[in-house]
C-alpha distance (Angstrom), angle and dihedral (degrees) to the residues before:
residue distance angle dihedral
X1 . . .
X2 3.94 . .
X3 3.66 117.4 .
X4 3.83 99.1 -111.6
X5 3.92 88.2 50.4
X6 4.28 91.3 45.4
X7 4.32 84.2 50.8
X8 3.54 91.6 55.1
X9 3.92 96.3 41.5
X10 4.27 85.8 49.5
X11 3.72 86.4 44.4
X12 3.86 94.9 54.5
X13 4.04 94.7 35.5
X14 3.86 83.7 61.2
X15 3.16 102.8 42.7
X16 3.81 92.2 46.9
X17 3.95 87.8 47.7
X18 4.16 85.5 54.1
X19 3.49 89.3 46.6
X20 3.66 95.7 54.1
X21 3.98 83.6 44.9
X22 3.43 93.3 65.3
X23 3.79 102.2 43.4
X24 4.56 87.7 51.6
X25 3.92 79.0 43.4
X26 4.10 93.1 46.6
X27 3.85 89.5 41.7
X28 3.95 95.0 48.1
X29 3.53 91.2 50.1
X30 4.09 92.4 49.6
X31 3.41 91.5 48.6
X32 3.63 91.0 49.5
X33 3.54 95.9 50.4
X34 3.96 92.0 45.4
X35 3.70 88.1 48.3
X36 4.13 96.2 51.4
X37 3.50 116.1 127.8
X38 3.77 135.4 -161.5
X39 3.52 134.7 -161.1
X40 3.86 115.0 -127.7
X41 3.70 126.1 -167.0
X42 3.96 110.2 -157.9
X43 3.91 130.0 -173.9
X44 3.86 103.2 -124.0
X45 3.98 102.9 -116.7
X46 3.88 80.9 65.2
X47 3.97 81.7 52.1
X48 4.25 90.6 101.3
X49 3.95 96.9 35.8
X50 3.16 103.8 43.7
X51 4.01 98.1 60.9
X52 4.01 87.4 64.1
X53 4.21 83.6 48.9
X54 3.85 87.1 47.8
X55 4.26 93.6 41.6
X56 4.24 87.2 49.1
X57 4.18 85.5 40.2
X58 3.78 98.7 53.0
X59 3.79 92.7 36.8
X60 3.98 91.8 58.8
X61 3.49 104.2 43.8
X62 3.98 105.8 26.2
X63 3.89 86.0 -117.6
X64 3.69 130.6 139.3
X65 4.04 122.7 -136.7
X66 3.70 114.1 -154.3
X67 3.92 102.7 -158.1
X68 3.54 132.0 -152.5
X69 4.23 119.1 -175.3
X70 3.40 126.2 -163.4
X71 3.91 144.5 119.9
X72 3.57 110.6 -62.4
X73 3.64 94.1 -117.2
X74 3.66 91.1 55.2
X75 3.93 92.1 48.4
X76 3.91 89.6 60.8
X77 3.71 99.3 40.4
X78 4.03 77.4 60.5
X79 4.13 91.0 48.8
X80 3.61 91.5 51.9
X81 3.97 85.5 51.1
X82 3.49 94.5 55.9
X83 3.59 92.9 -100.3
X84 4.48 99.0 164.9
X85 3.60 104.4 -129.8
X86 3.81 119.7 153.9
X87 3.78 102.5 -152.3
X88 3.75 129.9 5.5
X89 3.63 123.9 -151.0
X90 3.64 112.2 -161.3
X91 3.82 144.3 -167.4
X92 3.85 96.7 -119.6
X93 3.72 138.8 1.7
X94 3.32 99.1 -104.6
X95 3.28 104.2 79.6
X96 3.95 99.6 42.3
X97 4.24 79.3 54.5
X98 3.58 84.1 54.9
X99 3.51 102.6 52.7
X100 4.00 95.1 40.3
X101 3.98 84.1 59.1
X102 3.24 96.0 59.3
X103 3.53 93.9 45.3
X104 3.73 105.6 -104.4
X105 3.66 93.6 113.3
X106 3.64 126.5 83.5
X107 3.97 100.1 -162.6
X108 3.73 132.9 17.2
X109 3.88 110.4 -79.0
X110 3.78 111.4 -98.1
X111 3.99 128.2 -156.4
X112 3.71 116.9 -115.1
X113 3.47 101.9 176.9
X114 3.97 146.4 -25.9
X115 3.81 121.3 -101.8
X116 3.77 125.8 -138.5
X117 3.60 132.5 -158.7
X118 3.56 130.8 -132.6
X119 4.06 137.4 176.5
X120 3.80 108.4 -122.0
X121 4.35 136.3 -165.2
X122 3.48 139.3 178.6
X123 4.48 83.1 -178.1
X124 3.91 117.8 93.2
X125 4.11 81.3 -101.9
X126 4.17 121.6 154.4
X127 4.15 93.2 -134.9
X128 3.94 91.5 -170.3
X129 4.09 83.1 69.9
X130 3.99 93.0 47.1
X131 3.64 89.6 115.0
X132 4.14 92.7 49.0
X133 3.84 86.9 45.3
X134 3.91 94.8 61.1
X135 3.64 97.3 38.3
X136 3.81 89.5 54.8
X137 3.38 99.4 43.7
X138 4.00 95.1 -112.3
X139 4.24 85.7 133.0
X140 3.30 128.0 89.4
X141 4.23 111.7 170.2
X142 3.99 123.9 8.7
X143 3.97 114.1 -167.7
X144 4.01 108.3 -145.3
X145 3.63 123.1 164.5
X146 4.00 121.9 -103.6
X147 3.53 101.2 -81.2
X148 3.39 96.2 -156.4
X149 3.32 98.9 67.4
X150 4.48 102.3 8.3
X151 3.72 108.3 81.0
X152 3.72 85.4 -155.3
X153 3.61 89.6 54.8
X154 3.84 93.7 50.3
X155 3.79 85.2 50.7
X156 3.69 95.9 50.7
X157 3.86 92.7 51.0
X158 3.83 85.9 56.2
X159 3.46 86.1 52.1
X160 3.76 95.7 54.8
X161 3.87 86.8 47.1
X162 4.04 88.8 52.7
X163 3.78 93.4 60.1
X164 3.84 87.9 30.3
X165 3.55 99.6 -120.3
X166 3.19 102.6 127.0
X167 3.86 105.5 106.5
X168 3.23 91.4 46.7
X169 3.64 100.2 53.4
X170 3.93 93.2 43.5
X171 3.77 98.2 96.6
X172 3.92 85.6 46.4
X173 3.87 106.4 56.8
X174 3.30 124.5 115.6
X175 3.61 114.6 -151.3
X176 4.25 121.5 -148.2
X177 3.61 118.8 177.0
X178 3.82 99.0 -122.9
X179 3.62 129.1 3.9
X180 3.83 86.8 -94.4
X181 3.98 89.0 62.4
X182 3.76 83.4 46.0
X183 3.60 95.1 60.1
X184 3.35 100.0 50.0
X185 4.08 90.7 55.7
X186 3.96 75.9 50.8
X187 3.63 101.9 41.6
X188 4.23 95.6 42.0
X189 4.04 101.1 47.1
X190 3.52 93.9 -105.8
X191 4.16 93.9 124.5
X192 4.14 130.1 29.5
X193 3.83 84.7 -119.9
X194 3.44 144.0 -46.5
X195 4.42 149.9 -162.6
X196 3.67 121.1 -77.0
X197 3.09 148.7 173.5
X198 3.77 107.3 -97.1
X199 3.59 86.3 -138.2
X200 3.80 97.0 66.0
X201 4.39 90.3 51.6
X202 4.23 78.5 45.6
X203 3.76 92.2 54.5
X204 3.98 118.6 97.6
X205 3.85 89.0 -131.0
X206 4.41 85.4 61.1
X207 3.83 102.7 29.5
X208 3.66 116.4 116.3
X209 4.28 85.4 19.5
X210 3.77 101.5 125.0
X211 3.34 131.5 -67.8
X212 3.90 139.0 -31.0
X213 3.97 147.0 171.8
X214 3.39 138.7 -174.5
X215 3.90 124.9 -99.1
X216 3.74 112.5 -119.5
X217 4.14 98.8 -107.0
X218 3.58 92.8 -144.4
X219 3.55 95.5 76.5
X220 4.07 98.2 48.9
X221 3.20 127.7 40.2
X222 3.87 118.5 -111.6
X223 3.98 107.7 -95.4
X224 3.76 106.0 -115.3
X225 4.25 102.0 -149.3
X226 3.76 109.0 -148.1
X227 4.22 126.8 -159.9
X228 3.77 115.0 -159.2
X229 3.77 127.2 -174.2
X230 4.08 103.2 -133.6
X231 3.69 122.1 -144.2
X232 3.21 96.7 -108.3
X233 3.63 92.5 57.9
X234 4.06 91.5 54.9
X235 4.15 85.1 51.1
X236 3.39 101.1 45.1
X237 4.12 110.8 22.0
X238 3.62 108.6 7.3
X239 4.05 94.9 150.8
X240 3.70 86.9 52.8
X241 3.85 99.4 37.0
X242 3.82 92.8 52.3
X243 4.17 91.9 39.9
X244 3.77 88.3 54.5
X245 3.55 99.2 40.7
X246 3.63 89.7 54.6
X247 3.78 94.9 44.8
X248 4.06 78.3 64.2
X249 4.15 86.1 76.5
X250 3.96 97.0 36.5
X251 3.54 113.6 123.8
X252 3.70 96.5 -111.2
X253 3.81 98.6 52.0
X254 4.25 87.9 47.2
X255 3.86 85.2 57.0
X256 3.90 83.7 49.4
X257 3.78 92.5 57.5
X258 3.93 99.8 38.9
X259 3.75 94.5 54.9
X260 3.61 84.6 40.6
X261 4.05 90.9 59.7
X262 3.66 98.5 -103.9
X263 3.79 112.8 133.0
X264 3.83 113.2 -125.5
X265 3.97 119.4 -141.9
């Protein structure tokens, strides 16, 4: 082979080697990206909704969700604890606030949506005489959420004290952890009735499942939902953190949550 002809051969054996380089390298980095995962912290009366919002998420971008439900409370006991969530949807604002003051936040908390409460039974029960029922004694177990650390539990204890019912229910509630554990005393038999989120008797998983009505709003005050990047979402998957987190006021996931009985501000 003469020496000009063996240069050229080199020079296109490298650059074909390069080439190929760059497409493993290109391919890698796809399949990284497509393979990204980030670690979501959800208040459980978005349990139901939010797998359509994670479904519609993971099948736009080619990124995985890992999920974690639980009361709200709970979820930031586990922040504080080190737990490595990404973003943390929660039941109210106030707890978001909290954590952003004390530095676990990486961006001011944001409303998503509004919550709404509703009274909810799988028993042959006539809801639109709940209040009667209590006062006469006709009720034997409610199911509320933990209000100390369930938003929609706090809310349904104001509730109670609206229609001042609330010392004579006290020997009757039935306490669940989160508003999932509250659905299932709901859902099973275990209680007459109990509050919910409106989004879980909404969900396609509930529909058709007893019997419902809406709370009068005037006596609670409209549940203000609030996402907050965490810190360790900015330090470890900040591209992803902030493309999720503003996913949450797309168009398509705000049609999610009004037909799912959030409000929408």
């Amino acid at each position: 082979m003469k020496h000009g002809t063996h240069g050229i051969y080199l020079k296109t054996i490298n650059a074909l080697v390069m080439m190929v380089a760059a497409m493993v390298a290109s391919s890698l980095f796809a399949g990284s990206a497509r393979a990204a995962t980030l670690s979501v912290a959800v208040a459980a009366n978005m349990q139901f909704v939010f797998d359509e919002i994670k479904a519609e998420f993971q099948k736009d971008t080619g990124h995985t969700l890992d999920v974690t439900v639980a009361s709200s409370g709970k979820i930031v006991t586990q922040i504080t604890h080190g737990a490595p969530f990404d973003v943390f949807l929660s039941a109210d604002m106030e707890y978001p606030a909290h954590l952003y003051q004390r530095g676990f936040g990486a961006n001011q908390p944001k409303v998503y949506a509004y919550g709404s409460l509703v009274l909810w039974t799988t028993k042959k029960i006539d809801l639109s005489q709940w209040k009667k029922l209590i006062r006469e004694g006709q009720v034997d177990k409610i199911a509320i959420a933990n209000p100390a650390t369930a938003p929609y539990g706090k809310e349904a204890i104001k509730v109670l004290r609206f229609e001042k019912l609330e010392n004579q229910v006290q020997s009757h509630l039935v306490f669940g952890e989160s508003i999932a554990q509250t659905n299932q005393y709901i859902y099973s038999g275990a209680v007459d009735f109990g509050f919910t989120a409106k989004s879980v008797v909404l969900s396609k998983a509930m529909q058709g499942q007893g019997s419902w009505i809406d709370i009068a709003q005037e006596s609670y005050q409209a549940i203000a939902q609030g996402a907050l990047i965490l810190k360790h979402g900015k330090e470890q998957n900040a591209a992803l953190s902030q493309q999720f987190f503003d996913y949450l006021y797309a168009e398509k996931t705000r049609a999610i949550l009004k037909r799912s009985g959030y409000i929408l501000s």
